[in-house]
Each structure stands twice: as structure tokens, then as C-alpha cells.
TORTIPA-116020 format. One record per residue (C-alpha): x, y, z; residue in three letters. Coordinates in steps of 0.5 Angstrom, whole numbers, padded with zeros to 4 digits, always signed. Layout:
// residues N
XYZala;...
This chain:
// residues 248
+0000+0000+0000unk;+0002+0007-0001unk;+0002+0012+0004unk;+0001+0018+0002unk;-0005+0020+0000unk;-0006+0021-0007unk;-0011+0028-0008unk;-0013+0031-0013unk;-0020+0036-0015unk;-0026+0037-0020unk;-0029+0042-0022unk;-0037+0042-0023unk;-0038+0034-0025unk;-0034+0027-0023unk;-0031+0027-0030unk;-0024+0026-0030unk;-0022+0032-0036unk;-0026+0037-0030unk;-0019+0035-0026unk;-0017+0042-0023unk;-0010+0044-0024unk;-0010+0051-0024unk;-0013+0057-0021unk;-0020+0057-0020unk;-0024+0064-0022unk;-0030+0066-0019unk;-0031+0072-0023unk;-0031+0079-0022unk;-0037+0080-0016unk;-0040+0086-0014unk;-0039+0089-0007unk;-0046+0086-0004unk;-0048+0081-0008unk;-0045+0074-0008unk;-0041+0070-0013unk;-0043+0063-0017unk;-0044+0057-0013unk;-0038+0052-0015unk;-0039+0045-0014unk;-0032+0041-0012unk;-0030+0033-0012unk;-0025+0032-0007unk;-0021+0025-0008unk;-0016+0020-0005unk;-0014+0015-0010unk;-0018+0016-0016unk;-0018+0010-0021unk;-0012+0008-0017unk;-0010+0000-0018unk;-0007+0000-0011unk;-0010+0002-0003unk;-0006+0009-0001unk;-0008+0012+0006unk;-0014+0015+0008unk;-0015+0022+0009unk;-0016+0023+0017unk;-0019+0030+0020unk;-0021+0033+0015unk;-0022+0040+0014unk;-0023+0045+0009unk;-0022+0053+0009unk;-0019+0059+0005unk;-0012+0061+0006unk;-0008+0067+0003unk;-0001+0065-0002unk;+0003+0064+0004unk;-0002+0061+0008unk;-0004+0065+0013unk;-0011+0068+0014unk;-0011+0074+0010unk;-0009+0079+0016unk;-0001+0081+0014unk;+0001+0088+0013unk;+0003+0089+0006unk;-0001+0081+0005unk;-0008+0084+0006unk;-0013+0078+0003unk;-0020+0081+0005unk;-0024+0074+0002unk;-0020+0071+0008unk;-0019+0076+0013unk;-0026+0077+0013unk;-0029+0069+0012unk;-0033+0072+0005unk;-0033+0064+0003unk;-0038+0059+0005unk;-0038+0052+0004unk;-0043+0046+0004unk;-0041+0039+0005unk;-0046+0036+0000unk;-0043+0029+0001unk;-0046+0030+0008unk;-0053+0033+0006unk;-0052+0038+0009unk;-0057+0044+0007unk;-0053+0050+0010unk;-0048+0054+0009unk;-0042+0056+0013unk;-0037+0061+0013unk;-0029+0060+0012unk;-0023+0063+0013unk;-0019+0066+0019unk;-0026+0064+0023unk;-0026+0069+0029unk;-0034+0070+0028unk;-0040+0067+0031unk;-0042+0062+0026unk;-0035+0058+0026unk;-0029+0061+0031unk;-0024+0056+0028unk;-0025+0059+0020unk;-0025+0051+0018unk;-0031+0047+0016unk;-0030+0039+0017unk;-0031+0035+0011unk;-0034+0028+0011unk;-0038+0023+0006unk;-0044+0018+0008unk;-0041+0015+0001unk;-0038+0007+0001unk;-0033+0004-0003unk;-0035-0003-0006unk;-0028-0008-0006unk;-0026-0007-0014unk;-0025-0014-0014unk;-0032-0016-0012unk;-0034-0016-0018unk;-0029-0021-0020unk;-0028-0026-0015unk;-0029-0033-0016unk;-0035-0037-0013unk;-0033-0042-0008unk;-0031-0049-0011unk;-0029-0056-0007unk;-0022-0059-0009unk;-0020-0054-0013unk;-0013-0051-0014unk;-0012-0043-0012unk;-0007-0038-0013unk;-0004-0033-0009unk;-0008-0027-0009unk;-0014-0030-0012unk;-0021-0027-0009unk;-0026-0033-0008unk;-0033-0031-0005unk;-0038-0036-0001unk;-0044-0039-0004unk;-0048-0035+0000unk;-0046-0028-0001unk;-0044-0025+0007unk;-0042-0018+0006unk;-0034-0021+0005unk;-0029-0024+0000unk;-0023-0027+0002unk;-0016-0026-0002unk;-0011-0032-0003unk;-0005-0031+0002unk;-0003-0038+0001unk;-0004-0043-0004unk;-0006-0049-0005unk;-0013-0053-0005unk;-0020-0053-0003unk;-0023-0057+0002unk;-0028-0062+0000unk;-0034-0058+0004unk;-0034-0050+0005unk;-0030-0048+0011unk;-0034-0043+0017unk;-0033-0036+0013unk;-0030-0031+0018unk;-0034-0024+0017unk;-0029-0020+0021unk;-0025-0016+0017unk;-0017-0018+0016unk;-0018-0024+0020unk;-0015-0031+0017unk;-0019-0037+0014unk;-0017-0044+0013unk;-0019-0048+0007unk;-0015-0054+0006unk;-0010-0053+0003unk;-0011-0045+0002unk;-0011-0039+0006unk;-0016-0033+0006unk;-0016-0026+0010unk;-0023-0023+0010unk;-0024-0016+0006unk;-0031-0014+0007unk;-0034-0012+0000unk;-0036-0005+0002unk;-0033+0000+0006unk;-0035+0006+0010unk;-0031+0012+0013unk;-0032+0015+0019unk;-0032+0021+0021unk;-0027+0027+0017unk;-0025+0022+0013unk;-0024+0020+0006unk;-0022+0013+0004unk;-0016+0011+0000unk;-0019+0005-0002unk;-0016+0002-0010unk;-0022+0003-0014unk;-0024+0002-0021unk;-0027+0009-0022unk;-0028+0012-0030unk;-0026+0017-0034unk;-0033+0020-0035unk;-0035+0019-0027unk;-0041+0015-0028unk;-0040+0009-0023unk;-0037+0014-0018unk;-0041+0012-0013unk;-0038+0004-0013unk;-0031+0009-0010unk;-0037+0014-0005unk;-0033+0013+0001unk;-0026+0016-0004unk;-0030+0023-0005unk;-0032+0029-0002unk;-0037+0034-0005unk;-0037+0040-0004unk;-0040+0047-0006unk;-0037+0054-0005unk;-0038+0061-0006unk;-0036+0068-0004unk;-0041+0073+0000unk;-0037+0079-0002unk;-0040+0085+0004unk;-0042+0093+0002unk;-0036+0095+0006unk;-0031+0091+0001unk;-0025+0095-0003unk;-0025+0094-0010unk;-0019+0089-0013unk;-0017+0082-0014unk;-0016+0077-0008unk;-0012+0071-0010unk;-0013+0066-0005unk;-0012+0058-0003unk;-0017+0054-0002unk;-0014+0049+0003unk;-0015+0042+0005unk;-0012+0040+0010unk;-0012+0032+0013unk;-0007+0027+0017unk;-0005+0021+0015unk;-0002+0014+0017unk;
């Protein structure tokens, strides 16, 4: 497994040719009014062949170039200095809104806004794995599945041959089985992040987007816009939109 989570972004849809890898504009707005709504996927391991690490404590904000909150003389970057971002976790279903930035306000103190998905990551090699047989030769790293489906498939981590009945399958995740000959871990087909976390799970998602959802618990969704106030001066902000996580 790789360690280091492998982020990248989309703008507007899960297409692959959406993938953000410059600046993002959200136009010219007027002071007292607010920009476009932009809607943003946040990945770990798309299409990836191999597990990564999963994103921990995820969180979103905006940042000034230099990573600071927007406050520095000389570095004045009103967008965060004064929380004019809002962010909604739609991956959450969230349906309200909440000011980012260098926090300090009412609304969210801390400027930053926890990121979640209630997605799931079906096993990639679920679809491909082999009903249990008796007495036949594995290979290692084959994926085999019970005849009657349990929620788990079991990878080949010695080979051999399968026993002449089906063995007890064990439904805890990561846990050895005995078949004959053969040796299995159980991996449970579908995966749930939990709480600010992204998964990092191989998965086989295309380019055009279309079965995402089999990779839900790799992705976040978010919507953003700008709440530009009266009492803003006029002139460009250049800013980041940051996310931080940790990871094993």
C-alpha cells in the first residue's frame, strides 16, 4: 500500500477531464452580492490500481498564497481575512451553508469546516471474484466468495487446494480462514469512512464519472461560494482553498 494520499480535484462534475490543475475563478462580484456557487469533488486514490492511506481529520478553509489567514500587512486578502467563503458538505447532505476563512465569528470560530462523505467503496475485486469450489487449485491472491453472499470476499494469502466442504467463513475484516490447503484474510466488500475521512481504497472508477458511487467513501463533495460584503474594496483576491487532512 502506498502511504501518501493521492488528492486531486474536479470542478463542476466527476468527470476526469474536469480535474483542476490551475486557478479556479470566481469572477468578477460586486461588492454586496455573492458569486456562483461552484461544486467541487475532492478525491483520494481515483482510479487508483493500489490501496493509499486514507485521509484523516479532514478539513476545508481558505488560505492567503502564503498560508496565512489573510491578515498580514502588506498581504491583505479581505476573501479570508474577513470568512466571505461559505462551504456546504453536499456529500453530507448538508443543506446550510458555513463561513470559512480565519474564523473568529459567530458562525465557526475556527475558520475551518470538517469534510465527510456518507458514500461506500464496493471491494473492486468483488465483481471478479470466483464462487467457492471444492477441491480445486488457488492461486495466490485470488478472490473467492462464499456461495451464499455475506458481505465479504476472501483473497488467497497461501495457496493450494480447497477443501472437499466450505469452510466456516469468518465475517471479521483482516481475519485468517482455513481452506484445505488454502489460506484466505477476509475483506469486506463494502467500506464506510467514518467521521472526516476519505478513504483511499483501490477502486476502478472511469473517466467520465459514471460509477463513482461504487468509490462514494474516496470523494467528497462540496459547494462553495464568495459573500462579498458593502464595505469590500475593490480588487483582486488571490487566495487558496486548502484542504488539510492527516494520514498513517
Amino acid at each position: 500500500m502506498t502511504n501518501e494520499p493521492m488528492v486531486s480535484w474536479y470542478e463542476g462534475t466527476n468527470e476526469k477531464s474536469k480535474e483542476v490543475k490551475s486557478t479556479v475563478n470566481f469572477g468578477t462580484v460586486d461588492a454586496d452580492s455573492s458569486s456562483p456557487i461552484k461544486i467541487f469533488y475532492i478525491w483520494n486514490n481515483r482510479g487508483g490500481s493500489d490501496d493509499c492511506s486514507k485521509m484523516e481529520e479532514v478539513v476545508f478553509t481558505t488560505r492567503d498564497r502564503n498560508g496565512g489567514t489573510g491578515d498580514t500587512v502588506g498581504n491583505i486578502v479581505e476573501a479570508v481575512r474577513d470568512n466571505w467563503f461559505h462551504v456546504r458538505v453536499d456529500s453530507l447532505n448538508e443543506s446550510d451553508f458555513t463561513p470559512i476563512g480565519k474564523g473568529g465569528i459567530p458562525d465557526n470560530p475556527t475558520g475551518v469546516k470538517p469534510l465527510g462523505t456518507n458514500g461506500t467503496t464496493t471491494n473492486k475485486n468483488a465483481a471478479t471474484a470466483s464462487v467457492w469450489t471444492a477441491s480445486i487449485p488457488l492461486t495466490l491472491g485470488a478472490y473467492v466468495q462464499p456461495t451464499v453472499p455475506n458481505g465479504f470476499i476472501y483473497k488467497v494469502t497461501k495457496a493450494g487446494t480447497t477443501d472437499g466442504t466450505q469452510p466456516g467463513w469468518i465475517t471479521v475484516e483482516g481475519n485468517p480462514v482455513v481452506d484445505g490447503t488454502v489460506e484466505y484474510i477476509s475483506v469486506k466488500i463494502e467500506k464506510i469512512p467514518a467521521t472526516q475521512e476519505i478513504l483511499g481504497l483501490a477502486n476502478a472508477t472511469k473517466d467520465d464519472g459514471t460509477n463513482a458511487n461504487l468509490a462514494g467513501g474516496n470523494f467528497v463533495q462540496v459547494s462553495v461560494y464568495a459573500e462579498v460584503p458593502i464595505t469590500a474594496s475593490a480588487g483582486k483576491n488571490q487566495l487558496v482553498q486548502r484542504v488539510s487532512y492527516r494520514y498513517v
